[in-house]
C-alpha positions, 0 to 999 in steps of 0.5 A: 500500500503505498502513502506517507508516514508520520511520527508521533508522540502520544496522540501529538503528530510531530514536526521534523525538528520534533522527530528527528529529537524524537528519534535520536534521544533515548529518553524519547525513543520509546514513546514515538510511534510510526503510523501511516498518513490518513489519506483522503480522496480528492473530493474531500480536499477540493471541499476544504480548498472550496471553503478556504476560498470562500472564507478567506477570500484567498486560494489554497495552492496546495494539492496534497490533503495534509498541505491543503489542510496546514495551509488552511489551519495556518490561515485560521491561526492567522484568522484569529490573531486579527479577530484578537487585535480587533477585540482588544479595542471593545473598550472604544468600540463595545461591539467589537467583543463579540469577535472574542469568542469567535477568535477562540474558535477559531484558534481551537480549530488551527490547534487540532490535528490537521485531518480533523479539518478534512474529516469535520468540515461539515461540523464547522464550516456553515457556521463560521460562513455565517459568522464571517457574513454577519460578524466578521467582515462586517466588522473589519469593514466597519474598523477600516471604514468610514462608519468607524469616523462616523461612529467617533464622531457621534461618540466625541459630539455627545461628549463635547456638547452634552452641556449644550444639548438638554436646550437642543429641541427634537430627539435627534440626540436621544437617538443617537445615543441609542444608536452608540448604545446598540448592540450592532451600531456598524450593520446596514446604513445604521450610522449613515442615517445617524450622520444625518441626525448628528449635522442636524444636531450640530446646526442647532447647538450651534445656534443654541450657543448663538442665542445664548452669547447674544443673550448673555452680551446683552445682559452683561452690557446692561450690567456695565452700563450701571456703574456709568450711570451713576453720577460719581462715575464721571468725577473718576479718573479715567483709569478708576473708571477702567478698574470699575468697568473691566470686570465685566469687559472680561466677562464679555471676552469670556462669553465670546470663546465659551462654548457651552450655553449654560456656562455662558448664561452663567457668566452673566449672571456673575456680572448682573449679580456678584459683578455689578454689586461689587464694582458699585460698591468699590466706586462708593469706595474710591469716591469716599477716599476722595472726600474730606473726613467730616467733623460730626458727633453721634454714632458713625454711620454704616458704610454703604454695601450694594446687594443684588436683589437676588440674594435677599431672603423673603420669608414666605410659608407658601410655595405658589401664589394662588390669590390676590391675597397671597400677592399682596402678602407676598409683596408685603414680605418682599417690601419688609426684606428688603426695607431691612437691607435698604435700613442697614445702609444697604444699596439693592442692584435689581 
């Protein structure tokens, strides 16, 4: 009968390197056993080569059965080290993790004794077919594509603008959020139809941020404009009037590189209730300077502090305003809280 012959050692069919130690060694010597090569006819070799085509996109050039079959399970191995790189990134991309498994599979299959390959094609094959269609490539398409700059893109705006976006009207960033959060975000024209979503949202955070500074300038322009209504203001030297109006020039400088609506809106509310007061106040401080001391008997007066009006506690029990009643007494409590200040010789900046 004529065919091949290999050694083995146990179940374990050795290399040549393998062999040659095996059969130079005494300690070896007695466990190497020689057997004749399965043989397989050419049908069953021309399947394998068909499926490796058809799963590699590859031929295989080998004609005897064990070589088409090395070559197959060296290109499984090879197969799996790619799915394993692939997987590593689940941390950016989550569903990258479902090629794991398949990666263990496929490094299984490259470990078993090269016949198992020719003999369990049927076991296998359909199954890894299917994945490489429904998995596989479409994976590989998506990490060296252009969904993948899609998919960063949606990832980093909702990260950028999340600040900005509870003022975006739509649901066009809830979806994408579910499109980032699905199990399989790279299949179909799924993120083709969500780039769509993500222009859209981008144009109204941009105008969402528009209206917001404008808002703010304007509010922070009315808060400047205070302190050079007041009749002392003019009597200033020009550098006192720059240290009482430069707080809310670098407010405005501000609001024109933020890019956060809430921030900026935050930023005027500074200048209209912490700003204001304070620059009213230091101007009471540098016209006071300037005066003459006065010669007067009783109790020295309280210097003047300037408060904004919303930092005033009114004391009132009830929640919401129902009645004319409840109004009037509401205005009652307002009018007393704020006589208390205006009677510690305290200035109110609404």
């Amino acid at each position: 009968m004529r065919g091949r012959a290999e050694l083995r050692s146990g179940a374990n069919i050795l290399t040549a390197n393998e062999a040659l130690e095996a059969l130079t060694s005494n300690r070896n010597f007695g466990s190497t056993v020689i057997t004749l090569q399965e043989q397989f006819d050419s049908a069953t070799v021309g399947k394998l080569k068909k499926f490796h085509h058809e799963f590699f996109n590859v031929t295989n050039p080998a004609t005897d059965a064990k070589d088409a079959a090395m070559e197959f399970q060296k290109k499984v191995r090879a197969e799996a080290t790619e799915l394993e790189v692939l997987a590593s990134h689940a941390g950016t991309y989550p569903f990258m993790a479902s090629l794991t498994p398949l990666a263990t599979e496929l490094k299984t299959l490259a470990d078993r004794e090269w016949a198992h390959c020719l003999k369990n094609l049927a076991e296998f094959s359909e199954k890894l077919l299917d994945n490489k269609e429904t998995v596989i490539d479409p994976l590989k398409q998506f990490y060296t594509g252009p969904k993948r700059a899609i998919y960063d893109d949606i990832v980093k705006f909702l990260r950028d603008e999340s600040a900005n976006l509870s003022d975006v009207p739509g649901t066009d960033a809830s979806d994408l959020r579910e499109t980032i959060a699905s199990a399989s975000p790279y299949k179909s024209n799924t993120l083709q139809q969500a780039k769509v979503k993500l222009d859209s949202s981008r144009t109204k955070v941009a105008q969402v941020v528009t209206t917001a500074r404008e808002q703010a300038c304007t509010q922070i322009e009315q808060a400047r404009v205070r302190p050079k209504g007041m009749p002392e203001f003019s009597g200033l030297l020009p550098e006192e009037q720059n240290e009482i109006l430069r707080p809310f020039d670098d407010a405005l400088a501000q609001v024109q590189k933020e890019r956060l609506a809430p921030v900026i809106r935050q930023l005027a509310d500074r200048a209209t209730n912490e700003v204001l007061p304070r620059q009213l106040q230091r101007l009471a401080e540098i016209v006071t300077a300037k005066e003459p001391p006065k010669m007067k008997d009783g109790p020295k007066e309280a210097p003047i502090q300037y408060i904004a009006a919303r930092s005033i506690q009114v004391s009132f029990a009830k929640p919401v305003l129902e009645t004319e009643q409840d109004l009037a007494d509401y205005l009652t409590a307002v009018k007393a809280a704020y006589s208390a200040k205006l009677k510690q010789n305290n200035r109110i900046t609404l």
